[in-house]
Wavefront OBJ file of the C-alpha trace (Angstrom):
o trace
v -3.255 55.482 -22.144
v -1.865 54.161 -25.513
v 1.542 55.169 -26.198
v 1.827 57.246 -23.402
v 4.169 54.715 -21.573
v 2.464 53.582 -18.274
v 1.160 49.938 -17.890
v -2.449 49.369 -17.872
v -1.769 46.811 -15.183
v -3.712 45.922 -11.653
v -2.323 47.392 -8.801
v -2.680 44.984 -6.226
v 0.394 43.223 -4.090
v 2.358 40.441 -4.707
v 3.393 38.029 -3.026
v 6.766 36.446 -4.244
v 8.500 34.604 -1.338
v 8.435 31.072 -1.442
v 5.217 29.316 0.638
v 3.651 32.279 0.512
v 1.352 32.135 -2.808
v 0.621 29.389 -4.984
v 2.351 29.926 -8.087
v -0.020 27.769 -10.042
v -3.031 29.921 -9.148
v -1.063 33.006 -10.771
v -3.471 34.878 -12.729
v -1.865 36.040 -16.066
v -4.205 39.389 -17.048
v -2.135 40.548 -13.989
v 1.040 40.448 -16.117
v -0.486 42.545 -18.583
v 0.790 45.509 -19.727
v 0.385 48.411 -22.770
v 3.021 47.476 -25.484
v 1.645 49.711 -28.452
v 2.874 48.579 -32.257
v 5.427 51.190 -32.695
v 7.542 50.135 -29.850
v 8.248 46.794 -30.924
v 11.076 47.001 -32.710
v 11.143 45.673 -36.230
v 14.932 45.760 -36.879
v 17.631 45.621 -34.725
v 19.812 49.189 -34.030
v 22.812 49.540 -37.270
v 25.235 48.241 -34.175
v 24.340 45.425 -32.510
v 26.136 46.771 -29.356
v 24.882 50.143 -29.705
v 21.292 48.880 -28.556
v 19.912 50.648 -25.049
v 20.933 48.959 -21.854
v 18.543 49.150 -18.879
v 20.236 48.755 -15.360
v 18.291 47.208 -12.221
v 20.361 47.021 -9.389
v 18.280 46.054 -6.390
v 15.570 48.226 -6.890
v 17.323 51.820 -8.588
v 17.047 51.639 -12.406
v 19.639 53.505 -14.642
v 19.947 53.306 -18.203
v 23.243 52.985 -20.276
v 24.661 51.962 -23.795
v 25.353 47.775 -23.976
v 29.026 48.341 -25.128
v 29.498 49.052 -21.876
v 28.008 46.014 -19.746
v 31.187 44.566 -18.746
v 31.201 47.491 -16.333
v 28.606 46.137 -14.296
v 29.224 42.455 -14.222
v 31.668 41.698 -11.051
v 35.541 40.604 -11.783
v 35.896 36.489 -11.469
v 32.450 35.752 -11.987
v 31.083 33.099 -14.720
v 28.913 34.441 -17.661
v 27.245 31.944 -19.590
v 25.023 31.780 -23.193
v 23.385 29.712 -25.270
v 25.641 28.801 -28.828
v 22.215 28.041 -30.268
v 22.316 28.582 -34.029
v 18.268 29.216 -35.890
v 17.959 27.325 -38.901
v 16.012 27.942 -42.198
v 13.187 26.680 -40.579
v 10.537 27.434 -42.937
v 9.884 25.728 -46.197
v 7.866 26.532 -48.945
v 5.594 24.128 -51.781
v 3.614 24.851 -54.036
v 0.715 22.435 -55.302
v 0.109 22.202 -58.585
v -3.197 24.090 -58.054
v -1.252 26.606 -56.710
v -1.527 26.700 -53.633
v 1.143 27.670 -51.298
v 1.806 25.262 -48.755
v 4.436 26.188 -45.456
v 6.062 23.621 -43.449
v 7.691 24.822 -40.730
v 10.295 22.720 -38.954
v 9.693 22.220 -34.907
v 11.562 19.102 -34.088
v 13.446 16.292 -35.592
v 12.006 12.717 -35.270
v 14.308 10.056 -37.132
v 17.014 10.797 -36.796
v 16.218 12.619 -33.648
v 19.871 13.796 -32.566
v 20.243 17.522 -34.254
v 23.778 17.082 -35.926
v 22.817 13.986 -37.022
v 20.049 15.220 -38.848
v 21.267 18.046 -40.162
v 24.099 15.721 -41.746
v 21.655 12.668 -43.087
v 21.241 11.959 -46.759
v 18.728 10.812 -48.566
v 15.531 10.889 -46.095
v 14.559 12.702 -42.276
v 11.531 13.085 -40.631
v 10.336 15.745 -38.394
v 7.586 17.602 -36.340
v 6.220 20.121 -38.082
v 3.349 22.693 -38.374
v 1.433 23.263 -41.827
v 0.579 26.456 -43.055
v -2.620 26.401 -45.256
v -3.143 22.624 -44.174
v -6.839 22.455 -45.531
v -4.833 22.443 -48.883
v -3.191 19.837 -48.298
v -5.650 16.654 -47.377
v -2.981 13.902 -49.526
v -0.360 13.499 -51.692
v 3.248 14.398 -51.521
v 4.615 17.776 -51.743
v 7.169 18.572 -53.841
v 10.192 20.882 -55.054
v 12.878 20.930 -57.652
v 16.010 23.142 -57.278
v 19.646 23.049 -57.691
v 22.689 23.524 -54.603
v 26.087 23.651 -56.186
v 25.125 23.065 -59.427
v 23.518 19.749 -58.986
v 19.654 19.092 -59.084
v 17.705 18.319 -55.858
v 13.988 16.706 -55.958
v 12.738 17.276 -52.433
v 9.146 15.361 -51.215
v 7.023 15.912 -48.167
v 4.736 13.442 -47.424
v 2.847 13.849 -43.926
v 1.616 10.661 -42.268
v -0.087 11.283 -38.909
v -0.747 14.289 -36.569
v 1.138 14.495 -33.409
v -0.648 17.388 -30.959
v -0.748 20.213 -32.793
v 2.409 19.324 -35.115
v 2.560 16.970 -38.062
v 5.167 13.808 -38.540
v 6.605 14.699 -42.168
v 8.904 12.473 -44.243
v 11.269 14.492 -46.227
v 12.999 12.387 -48.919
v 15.158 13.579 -51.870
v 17.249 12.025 -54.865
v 20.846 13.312 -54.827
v 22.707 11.320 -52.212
v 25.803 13.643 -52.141
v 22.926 16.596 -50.485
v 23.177 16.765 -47.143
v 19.669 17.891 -45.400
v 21.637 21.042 -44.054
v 22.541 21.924 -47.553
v 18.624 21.796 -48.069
v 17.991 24.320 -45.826
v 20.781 26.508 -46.853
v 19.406 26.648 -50.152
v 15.270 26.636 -50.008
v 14.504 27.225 -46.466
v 13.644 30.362 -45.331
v 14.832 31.854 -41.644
v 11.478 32.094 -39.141
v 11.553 35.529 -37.467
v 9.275 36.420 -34.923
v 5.589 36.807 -35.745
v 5.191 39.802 -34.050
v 7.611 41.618 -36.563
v 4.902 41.722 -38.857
v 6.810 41.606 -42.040
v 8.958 38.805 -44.185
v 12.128 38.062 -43.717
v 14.558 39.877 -45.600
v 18.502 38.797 -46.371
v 19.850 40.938 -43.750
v 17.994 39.004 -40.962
v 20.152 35.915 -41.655
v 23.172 37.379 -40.262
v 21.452 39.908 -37.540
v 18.716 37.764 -36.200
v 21.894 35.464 -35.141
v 24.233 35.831 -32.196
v 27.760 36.334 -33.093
v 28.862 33.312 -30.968
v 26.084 31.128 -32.441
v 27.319 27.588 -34.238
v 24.869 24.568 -32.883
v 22.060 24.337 -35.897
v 18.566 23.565 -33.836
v 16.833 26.582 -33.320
v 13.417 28.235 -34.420
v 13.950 31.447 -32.721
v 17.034 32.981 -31.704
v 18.069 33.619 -27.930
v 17.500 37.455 -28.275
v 19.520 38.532 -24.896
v 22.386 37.077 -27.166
v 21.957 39.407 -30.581
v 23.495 42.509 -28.654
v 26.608 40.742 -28.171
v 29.698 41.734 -30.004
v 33.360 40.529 -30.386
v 34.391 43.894 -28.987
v 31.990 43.584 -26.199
v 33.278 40.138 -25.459
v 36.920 40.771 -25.548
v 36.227 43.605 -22.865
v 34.485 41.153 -20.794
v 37.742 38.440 -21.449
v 39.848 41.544 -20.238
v 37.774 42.666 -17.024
v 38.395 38.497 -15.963
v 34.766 37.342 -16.441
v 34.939 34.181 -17.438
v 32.773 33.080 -20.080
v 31.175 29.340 -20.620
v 28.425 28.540 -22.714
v 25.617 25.481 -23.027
v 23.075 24.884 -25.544
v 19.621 25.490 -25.487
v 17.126 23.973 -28.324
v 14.814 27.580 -28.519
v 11.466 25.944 -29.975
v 8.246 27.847 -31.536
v 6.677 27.306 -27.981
v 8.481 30.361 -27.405
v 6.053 32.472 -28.748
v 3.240 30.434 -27.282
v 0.916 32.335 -25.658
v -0.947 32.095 -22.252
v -4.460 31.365 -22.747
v -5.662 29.894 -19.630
v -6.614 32.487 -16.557
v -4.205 30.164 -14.583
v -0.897 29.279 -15.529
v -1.513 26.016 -13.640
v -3.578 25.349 -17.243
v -0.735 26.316 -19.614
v 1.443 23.614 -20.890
v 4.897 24.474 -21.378
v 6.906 23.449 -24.632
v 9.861 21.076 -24.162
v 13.470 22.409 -25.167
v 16.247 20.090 -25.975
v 19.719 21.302 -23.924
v 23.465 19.770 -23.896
v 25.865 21.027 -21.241
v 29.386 19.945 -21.300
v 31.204 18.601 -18.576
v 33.799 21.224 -18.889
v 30.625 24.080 -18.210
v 29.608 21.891 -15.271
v 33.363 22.092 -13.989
v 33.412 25.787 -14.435
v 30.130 26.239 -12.594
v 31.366 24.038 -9.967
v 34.483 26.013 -9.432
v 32.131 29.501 -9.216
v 30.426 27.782 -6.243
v 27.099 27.002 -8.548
v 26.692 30.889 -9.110
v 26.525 32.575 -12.900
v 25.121 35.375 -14.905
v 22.756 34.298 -17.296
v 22.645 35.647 -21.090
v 19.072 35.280 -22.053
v 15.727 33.366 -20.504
v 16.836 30.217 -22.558
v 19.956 30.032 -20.268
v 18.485 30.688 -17.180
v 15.743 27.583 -18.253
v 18.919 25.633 -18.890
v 21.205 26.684 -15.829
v 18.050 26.237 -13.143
v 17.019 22.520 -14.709
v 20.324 21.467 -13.933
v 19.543 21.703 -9.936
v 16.182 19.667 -10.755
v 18.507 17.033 -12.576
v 21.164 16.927 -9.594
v 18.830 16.460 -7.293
v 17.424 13.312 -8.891
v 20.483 11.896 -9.660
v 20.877 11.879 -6.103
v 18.249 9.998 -5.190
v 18.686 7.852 -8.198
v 22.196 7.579 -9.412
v 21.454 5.550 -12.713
v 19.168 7.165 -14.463
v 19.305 7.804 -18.119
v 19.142 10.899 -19.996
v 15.958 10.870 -21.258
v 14.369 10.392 -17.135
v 16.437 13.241 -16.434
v 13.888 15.770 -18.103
v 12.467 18.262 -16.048
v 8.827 18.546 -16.320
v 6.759 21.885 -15.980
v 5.771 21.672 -12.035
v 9.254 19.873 -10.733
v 10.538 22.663 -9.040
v 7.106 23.209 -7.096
v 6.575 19.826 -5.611
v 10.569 18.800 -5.641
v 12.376 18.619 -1.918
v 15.266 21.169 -2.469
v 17.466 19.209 0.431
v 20.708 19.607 -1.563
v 23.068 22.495 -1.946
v 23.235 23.852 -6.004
v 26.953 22.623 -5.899
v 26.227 19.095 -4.775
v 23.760 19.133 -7.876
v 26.049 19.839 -9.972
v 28.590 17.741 -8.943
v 25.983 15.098 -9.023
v 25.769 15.310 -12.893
v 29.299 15.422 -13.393
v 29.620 12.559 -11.599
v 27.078 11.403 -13.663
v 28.887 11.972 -17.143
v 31.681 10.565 -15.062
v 30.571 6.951 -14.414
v 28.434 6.908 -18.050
v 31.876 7.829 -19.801
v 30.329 10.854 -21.835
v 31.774 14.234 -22.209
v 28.023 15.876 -22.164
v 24.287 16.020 -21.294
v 21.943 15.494 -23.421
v 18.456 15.832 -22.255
v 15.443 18.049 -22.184
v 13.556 20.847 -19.788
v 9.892 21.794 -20.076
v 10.264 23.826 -16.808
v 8.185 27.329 -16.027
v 9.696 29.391 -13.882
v 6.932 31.716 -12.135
v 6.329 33.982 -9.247
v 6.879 31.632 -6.183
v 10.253 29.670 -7.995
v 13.160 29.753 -5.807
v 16.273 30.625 -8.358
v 19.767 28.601 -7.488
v 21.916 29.152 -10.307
v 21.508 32.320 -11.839
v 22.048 35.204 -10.061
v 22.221 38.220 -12.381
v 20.502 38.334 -15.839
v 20.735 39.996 -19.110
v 17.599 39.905 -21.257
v 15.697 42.182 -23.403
v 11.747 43.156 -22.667
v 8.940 40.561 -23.139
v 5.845 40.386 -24.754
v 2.880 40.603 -22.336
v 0.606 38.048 -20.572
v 4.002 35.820 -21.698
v 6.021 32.947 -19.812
v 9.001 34.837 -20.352
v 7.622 37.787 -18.208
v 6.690 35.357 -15.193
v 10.470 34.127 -15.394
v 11.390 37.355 -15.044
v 8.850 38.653 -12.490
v 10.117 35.751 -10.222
v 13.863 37.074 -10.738
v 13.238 40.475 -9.544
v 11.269 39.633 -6.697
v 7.979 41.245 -8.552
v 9.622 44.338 -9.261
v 8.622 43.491 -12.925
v 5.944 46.830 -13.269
v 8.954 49.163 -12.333
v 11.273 48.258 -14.819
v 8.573 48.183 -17.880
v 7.118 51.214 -16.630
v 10.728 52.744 -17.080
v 11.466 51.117 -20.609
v 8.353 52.390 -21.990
v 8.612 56.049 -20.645
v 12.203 56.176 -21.368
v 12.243 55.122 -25.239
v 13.294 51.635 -24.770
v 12.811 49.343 -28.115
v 11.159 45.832 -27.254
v 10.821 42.027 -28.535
v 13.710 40.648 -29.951
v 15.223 43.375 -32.080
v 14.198 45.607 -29.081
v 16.926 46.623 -26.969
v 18.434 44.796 -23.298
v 18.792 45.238 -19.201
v 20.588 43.749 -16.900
v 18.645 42.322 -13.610
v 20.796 42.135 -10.340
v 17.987 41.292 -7.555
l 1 2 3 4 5 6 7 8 9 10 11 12 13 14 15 16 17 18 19 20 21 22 23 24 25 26 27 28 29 30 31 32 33 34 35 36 37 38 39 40 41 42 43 44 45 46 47 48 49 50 51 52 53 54 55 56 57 58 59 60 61 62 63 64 65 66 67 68 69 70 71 72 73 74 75 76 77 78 79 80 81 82 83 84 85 86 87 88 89 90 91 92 93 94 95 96 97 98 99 100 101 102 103 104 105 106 107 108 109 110 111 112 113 114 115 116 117 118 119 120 121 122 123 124 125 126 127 128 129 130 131 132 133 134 135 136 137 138 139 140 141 142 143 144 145 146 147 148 149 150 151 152 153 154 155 156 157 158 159 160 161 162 163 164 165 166 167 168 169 170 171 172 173 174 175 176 177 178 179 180 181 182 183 184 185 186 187 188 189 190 191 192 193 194 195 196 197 198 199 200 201 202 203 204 205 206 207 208 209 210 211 212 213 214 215 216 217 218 219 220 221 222 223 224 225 226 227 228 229 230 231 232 233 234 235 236 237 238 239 240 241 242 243 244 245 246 247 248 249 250 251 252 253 254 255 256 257 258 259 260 261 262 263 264 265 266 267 268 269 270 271 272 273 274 275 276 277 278 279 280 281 282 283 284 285 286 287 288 289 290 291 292 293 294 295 296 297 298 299 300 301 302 303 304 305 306 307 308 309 310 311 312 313 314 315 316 317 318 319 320 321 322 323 324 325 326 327 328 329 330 331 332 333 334 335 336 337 338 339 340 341 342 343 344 345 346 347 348 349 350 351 352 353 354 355 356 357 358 359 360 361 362 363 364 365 366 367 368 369 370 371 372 373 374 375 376 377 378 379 380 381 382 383 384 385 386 387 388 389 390 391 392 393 394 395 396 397 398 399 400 401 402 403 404 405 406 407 408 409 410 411 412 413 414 415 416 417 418 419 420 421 422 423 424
């Protein structure tokens, strides 16, 4: 029944204890679930803090106000978030014919390392996706404007197809223009799709977290945007520690599930960095943290993947430290989360680098055995989504109780929706 607040879901069992199903044979119309139009919030509550707060304790659900979630999370343990910070993503041309032309940023290419990019002069290229592409078969693109008072000739040019992205040279003439400038100035902030509107001025301060300062993202970790400096000084003075990593959030986020088997979606790659002095804090909690946000927990549970082949393979690089989609499924899990860790920081030890820098395209499913995270705060996913398998597999398949209560109980969802807090 539209609107009514049950799930038009199937009813049958699962089965989420490792061995016991094949997570790759998961069927995703059983993840559906009713999520009319006017529950998906469109802008987030005048207080970020002041957004609903869903409580799942092992099974009993209560409900609460977020300014209060330090209540719940356990003196000495480790909280952790992603300082990802979205960028102006989005940027507009127009032909001379008139037609509009979007190019929206996905991933840098040359140079490929984020701050460098953001601080090159002159040229870049990236990965990008072209809105109203059948208007655009040659030529450059380009744009005059001015930052600071000076004048700034920007060009596209797109050479070659790469998937379903396009490699596109950006040049432009004032040398003293950084590339971040650029964006500051003509780029335009990419909020979800499923808002259904354009984005407005206000979004570029509310559709960030507070503790956001890394530039790379095209979507914002949402679990994050409820997060206040009042809410994290109470959390500082209830001694939960707090760490963060960062977490690359690409437009694969919104990607949807296609395939009747997930075994047929691919998942998007995500660029992470994790500092050694993160590792030594989750070493020192025994390999044990909460997790703000889905993009943490993909962050915090790749790490295991990467311990574990450092120690079969001590010298690996960086870049064969990337965690591909079905790792966790066929990997031998012989090691204890701590000796992963301590793997990697040996790692950064023996390399002489103060950081990881690598990549995840892990899925994390019904069937995935979690060794990190072990509480989570996230807000309410879209359905028939990757994000709802994650969190399906973190509740043990308790997933239908706790939507079933959002929706009846006037919970806002999607990324200006409101947040819970998952303790399996």
């Amino acid at each position: 029944m539209k609107g009514a607040g049950c799930l038009c879901i199937a009813t049958q069992t699962e089965l989420f204890i490792l061995n016991m199903m094949d997570t790759k044979h998961i069927r995703i119309k059983d993840y559906n679930y009713d999520l009319p139009d006017d529950r998906i919030a469109k802008f987030p509550v005048a207080q970020r803090d002041h957004s609903k707060l869903l409580v799942y304790n092992k099974g009993n659900i209560s409900q609460d106000i977020f300014y209060n979630i330090g209540s719940y999370l356990p003196e000495g343990s480790l909280l952790i978030y992603n300082n990802t910070r979205v960028i102006q993503a989005r940027i507009h041309f127009r032909k001379e014919t008139g037609a509009l032309i979007e190019v929206f940023l996905l991933e840098p290419v040359k140079p490929s390392d984020y701050e460098l990019m953001f601080q090159t002069n002159g040229s870049c290229s990236w990965l990008c996706l072209v809105g109203n592409l059948k208007k655009w078969k040659e030529g450059s693109l380009k744009r005059d404007f001015e930052i600071k008072g000076k004048h700034v000739a920007l060009s596209a040019t797109r050479l070659h197809e790469q998937g379903t992205s396009h490699w596109v040279d950006f040049t432009w003439d004032n040398p003293d223009v950084s590339f971040a400038e650029i964006l500051e100035s003509v780029g335009e902030l990419p909020i979800p799709p499923y808002l259904n509107r354009d984005t407005q001025e206000s979004d570029k301060v509310t559709y960030q977290t507070v503790y956001s300062k890394i530039k790379g993202s095209v979507a914002a970790p949402t679990a994050g945007l409820h997060f206040t400096d009042d809410v994290l000084a109470d959390i500082d003075r209830r001694g939960i520690e707090r760490e963060e990593l960062t977490l690359h959030v690409g437009a694969g986020t919104f990607k949807p599930v296609k395939s009747e088997e997930i075994a047929d979606h691919s998942m998007h790659t995500e660029y992470i960095c994790v500092h050694r002095h993160t590792l030594e804090r989750l070493i020192a909690h025994d390999a044990s943290a909460i997790a703000v946000g889905t993009t943490s927990v993909r962050t915090l549970e790749s790490l295991y993947y990467m311990g574990l082949k450092l120690e079969a393979n001590p010298d690996l690089t960086e870049e064969q430290l990337h965690v591909d989609q079905w790792e966790p499924y066929d990997a031998d899990n012989t090691i204890a989360p701590k000796k992963a860790l301590q793997n990697i920081l040996a790692y950064l030890d023996r390399n002489g680098i103060n950081a990881l820098h690598t990549s995840t395209q892990i899925i994390i499913a019904p069937g995935y055995d979690y060794k990190i995270v072990k509480m989570l705060i996230t807000n309410f996913h879209q359905p028939q989504s990757t994000l709802l398998l994650l969190v399906s597999a973190f509740v043990r398949g308790d997933w239908k109780k706790i939507y079933e209560y959002a929706l009846a109980h006037d919970f806002r969802f999607l990324s200006y929706g409101d947040s819970s807090l998952l303790i399996p």
